[in-house]
Structure formats: C-alpha cells, structure tokens
C-alpha positions in Angstrom: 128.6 134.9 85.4 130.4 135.3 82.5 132.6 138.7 82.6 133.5 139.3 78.9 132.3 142.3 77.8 132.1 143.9 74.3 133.5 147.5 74.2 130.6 149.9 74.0 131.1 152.3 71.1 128.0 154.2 71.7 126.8 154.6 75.3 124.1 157.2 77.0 124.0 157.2 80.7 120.7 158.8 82.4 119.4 160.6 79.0 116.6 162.9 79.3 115.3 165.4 76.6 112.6 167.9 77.6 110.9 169.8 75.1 108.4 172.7 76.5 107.7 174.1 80.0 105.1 174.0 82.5 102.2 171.9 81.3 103.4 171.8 77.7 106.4 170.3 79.0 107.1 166.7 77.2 109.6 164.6 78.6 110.8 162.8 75.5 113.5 160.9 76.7 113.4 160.4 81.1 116.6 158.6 82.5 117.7 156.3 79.9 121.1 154.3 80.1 122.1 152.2 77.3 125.6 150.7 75.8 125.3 149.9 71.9 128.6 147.3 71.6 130.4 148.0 68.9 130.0 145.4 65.9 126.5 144.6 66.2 123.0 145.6 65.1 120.4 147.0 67.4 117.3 147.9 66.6 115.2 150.7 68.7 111.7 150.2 68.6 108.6 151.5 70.5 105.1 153.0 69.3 104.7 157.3 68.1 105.8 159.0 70.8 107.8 156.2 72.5 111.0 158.7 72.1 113.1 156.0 69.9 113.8 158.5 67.4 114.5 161.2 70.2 116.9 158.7 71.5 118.7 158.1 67.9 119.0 162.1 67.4 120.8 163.0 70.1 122.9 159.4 70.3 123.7 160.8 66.7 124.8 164.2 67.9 121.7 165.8 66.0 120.3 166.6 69.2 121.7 167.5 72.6 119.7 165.8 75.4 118.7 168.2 78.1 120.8 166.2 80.6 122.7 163.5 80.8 125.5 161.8 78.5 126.3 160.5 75.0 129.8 159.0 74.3 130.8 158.2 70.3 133.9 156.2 70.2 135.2 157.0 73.4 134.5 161.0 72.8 131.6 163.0 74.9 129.7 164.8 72.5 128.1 167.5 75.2 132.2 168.2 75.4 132.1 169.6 71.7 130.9 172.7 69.8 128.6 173.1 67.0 131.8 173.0 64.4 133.3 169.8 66.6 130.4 168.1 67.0 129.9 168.8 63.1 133.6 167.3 62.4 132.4 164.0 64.2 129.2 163.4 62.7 131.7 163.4 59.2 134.0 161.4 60.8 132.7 159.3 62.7 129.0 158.8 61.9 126.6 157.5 58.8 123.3 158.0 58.4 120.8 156.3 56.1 117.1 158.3 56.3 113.9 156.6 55.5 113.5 159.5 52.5 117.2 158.3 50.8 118.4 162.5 51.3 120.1 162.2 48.2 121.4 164.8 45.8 119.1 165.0 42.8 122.0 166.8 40.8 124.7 164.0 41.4 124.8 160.3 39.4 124.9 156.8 41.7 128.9 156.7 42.1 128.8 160.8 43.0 126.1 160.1 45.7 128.0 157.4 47.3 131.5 159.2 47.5 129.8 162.4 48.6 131.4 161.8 52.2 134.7 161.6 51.1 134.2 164.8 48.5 132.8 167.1 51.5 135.7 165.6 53.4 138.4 166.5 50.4 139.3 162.9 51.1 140.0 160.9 47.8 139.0 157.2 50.3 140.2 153.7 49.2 139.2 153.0 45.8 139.5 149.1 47.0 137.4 149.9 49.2 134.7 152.0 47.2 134.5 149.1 44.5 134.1 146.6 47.1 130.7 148.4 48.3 129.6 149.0 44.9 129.7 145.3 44.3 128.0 144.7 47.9 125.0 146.6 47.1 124.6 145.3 43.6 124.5 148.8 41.5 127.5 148.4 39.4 125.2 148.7 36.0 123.4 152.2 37.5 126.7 154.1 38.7 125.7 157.2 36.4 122.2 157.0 37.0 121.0 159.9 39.0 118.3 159.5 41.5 115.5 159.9 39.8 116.4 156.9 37.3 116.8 154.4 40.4 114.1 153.0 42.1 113.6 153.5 45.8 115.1 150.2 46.3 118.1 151.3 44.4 118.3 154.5 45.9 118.7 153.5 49.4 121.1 150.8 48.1 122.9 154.3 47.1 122.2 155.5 50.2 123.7 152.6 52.5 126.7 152.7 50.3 127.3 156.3 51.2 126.9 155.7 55.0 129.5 152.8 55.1 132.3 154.5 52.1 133.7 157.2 54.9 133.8 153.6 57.3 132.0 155.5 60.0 132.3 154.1 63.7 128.6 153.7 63.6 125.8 153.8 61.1 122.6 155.5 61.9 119.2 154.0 60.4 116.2 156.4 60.4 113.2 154.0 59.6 115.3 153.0 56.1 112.9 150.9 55.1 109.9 153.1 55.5 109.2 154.1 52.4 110.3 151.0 50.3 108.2 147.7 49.3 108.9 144.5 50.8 111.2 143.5 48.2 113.7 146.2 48.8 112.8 146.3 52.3 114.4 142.8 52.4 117.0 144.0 49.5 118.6 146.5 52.2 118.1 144.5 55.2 120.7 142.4 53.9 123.0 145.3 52.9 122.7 146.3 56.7 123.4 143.2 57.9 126.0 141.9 55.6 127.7 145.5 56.7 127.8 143.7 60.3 128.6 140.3 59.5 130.9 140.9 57.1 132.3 144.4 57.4 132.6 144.6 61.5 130.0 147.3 61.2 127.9 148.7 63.9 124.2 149.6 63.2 121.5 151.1 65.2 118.2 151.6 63.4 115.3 153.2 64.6 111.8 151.3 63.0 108.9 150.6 63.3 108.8 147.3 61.1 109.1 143.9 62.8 110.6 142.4 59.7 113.4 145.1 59.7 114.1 144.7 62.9 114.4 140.6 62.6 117.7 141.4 61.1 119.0 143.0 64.4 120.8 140.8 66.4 119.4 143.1 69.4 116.3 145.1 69.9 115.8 147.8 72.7 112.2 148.6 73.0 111.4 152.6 74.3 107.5 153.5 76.2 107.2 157.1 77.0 111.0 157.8 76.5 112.3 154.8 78.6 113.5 151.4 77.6 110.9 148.7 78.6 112.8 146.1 77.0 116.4 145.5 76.0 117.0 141.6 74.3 118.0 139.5 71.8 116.5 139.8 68.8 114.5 136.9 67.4 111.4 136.2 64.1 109.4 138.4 62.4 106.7 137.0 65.0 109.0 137.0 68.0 109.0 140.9 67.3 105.4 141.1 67.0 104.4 139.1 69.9 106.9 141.5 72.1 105.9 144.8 70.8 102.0 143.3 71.8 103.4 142.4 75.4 104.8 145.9 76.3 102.3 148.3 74.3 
C-alpha cells in the first residue's frame, strides 16, 4: 500500500452540527471526518438538505459545529475567538458566493484588491497583474459591477478570492446563477488556480458539470459523506449522484 500522503490543509474529524431541540432538533452534519489535501480541488455534493453547505460553513469558520473539529492550515478554529477567527478567514481563507457579494460602489480592479485594502496590505503588484490577465478582464478594470456581466463578475469575484493567496478558496455554488458559458468561463479560472497556481479549492454545488472540474468529489446524505472519490465526466457525476440518492 502505497504510504505517501499529501498534507491535509483542511481536515474535520467527527463533525456534527445540531440546530434545534427536542423534535425540532435537525442534525445537519452527524460524525463526519474528512481531510481536504492541500493543492487540489474537491467538490462537495449531495441533494437540499444533504448538509454539504453546513459542512463548507463551518470548515470555513462561518459556523462553529456543535462538536467536533476543524483544522485550517494547521490551526484549530474552535481554539479562536470571534476577532481570531475573524483575522483567519482574512488571512487565510477566500470565498467566491454563487451571488458574486461584490461592492456595487467600487470599479473591477477595486473589487479584486478589496482583501488587501481591508487588510492595509498594498499585495504584489506582479502578482495582482498576473490574475488580472488569468481571468481575462484587463479591458473592464473600471467597470463597476453593474457594467459586467455575471460571467465577468464572478471572474471579479474569483480574482479577489485568490489576490490575498489564501490557504484555501471556498466556492458557494459559484456557478449557480451563471449560464453555461460562464459556468465553463469560471470553471477554468478555478481550475487553472489549482493546476497552475498550487491552489486549493473546495466548492460546494450542485452542478455535475462544475463539479467535472474537481479532481475529487465527496458526496454528503443526511449530513454524512456516502461517497468520497475521484472525480470523473459530466455523466460519471450524474450516474453517481443517481446511485446514492
């Protein structure tokens, strides 16, 4: 048996998440261990109400499970305060939502530097232009939001999850509100960020085209993981998501 192992850079060991008492009590998440290596792209998956975006919040430190453990980079998070926990999710942690969450007041470039500016850090400009010229936007830098498309926006908004170079990037259904074209279009952006950035992506969807791109996907039925494999086709996806619902 081979015994190389990849450093886990997110890992949750017997996760549970209770919301309620007594017979309103929902056990969102019941016992579930998982290691997220760091470097690859895994996507969570299961049907409404699987838990799989439980799971994301409070691997993301926007939840605190009601037991259990969450480690970010080699830090517990149930060690930290509010303001600590806070301090990691800036430091440590990107996020790209399905609804883009950016500032409607601020042009392309502003949006994507907005990490760094909340941090009062002034980030590699190297760095910044090399992004810009990933995700394509180079002619729509002082557009503002409302000028881009949704495509383009969550081109913005993948930018500004990777500028701060975050130990791990969080993906809330990003594809949910876009067309298949810029489904696709941001897709590759996540999965360039892997291949060629050393990145490491989790995504929560729903989408068996999205989660194609993963090279792992972890599959959640009434908050615990069913399935945990390689990830394969559009169709592969499909025909597992038939096989455990």
């Amino acid at each position: 048996m081979d015994t190389v192992t990849t450093q886990a850079l997110v890992s949750a060991t017997d996760l549970s998440r209770v919301y309620g008492t007594g017979e309103a009590e929902v056990r969102a998440l019941d016992g579930v261990s998982v290691d997220f290596p760091a470097g690859r792209f895994t996507a969570i998956m299961g049907a409404s109400g699987s838990g799989k975006s439980t799971l994301m919040h409070v691997l993301a430190g926007l939840d605190r499970p009601t037991s259990g453990t969450v480690e970010v980079d080699g830090v517990d998070l149930g060690s930290l305060d509010d303001k600590h926990l806070t301090e990691l999710r800036r430091e440590k942690i990107g996020f790209v939502f399905q609804s883009f969450n950016l500032l409607p007041v601020l042009n392309a470039r502003e949006n994507i530097v907005l990490p760094l500016s909340i941090a009062g850090r002034k980030g590699d400009q190297e760095w910044i232009d090399r992004l810009i010229e990933t995700v394509g936007l180079g002619d729509r830098l002082t557009h503002r939001p409302s000028e881009l498309s949704g495509g383009q926006q969550q081109r913005v908004a993948v930018a500004r999850a990777l500028v701060s170079r975050p130990a791990v990037v969080f993906g809330d259904e990003p594809t949910g509100n876009l067309d298949s074209k810029s489904s696709g279009e941001v897709m590759n952006l996540l999965r360039r960020s892997v291949d060629e950035f050393g990145q490491t992506v989790i995504m929560v969807t729903h989408d068996a085209g999205a989660a194609a791109y993963a090279d792992r996907i972890v599959v959640l039925a009434d908050g615990r993981i069913v399935h945990d494999g390689e990830a394969g086709s559009a169709d592969d996806v499909l025909d597992l998501m038939k096989a455990v619902a």
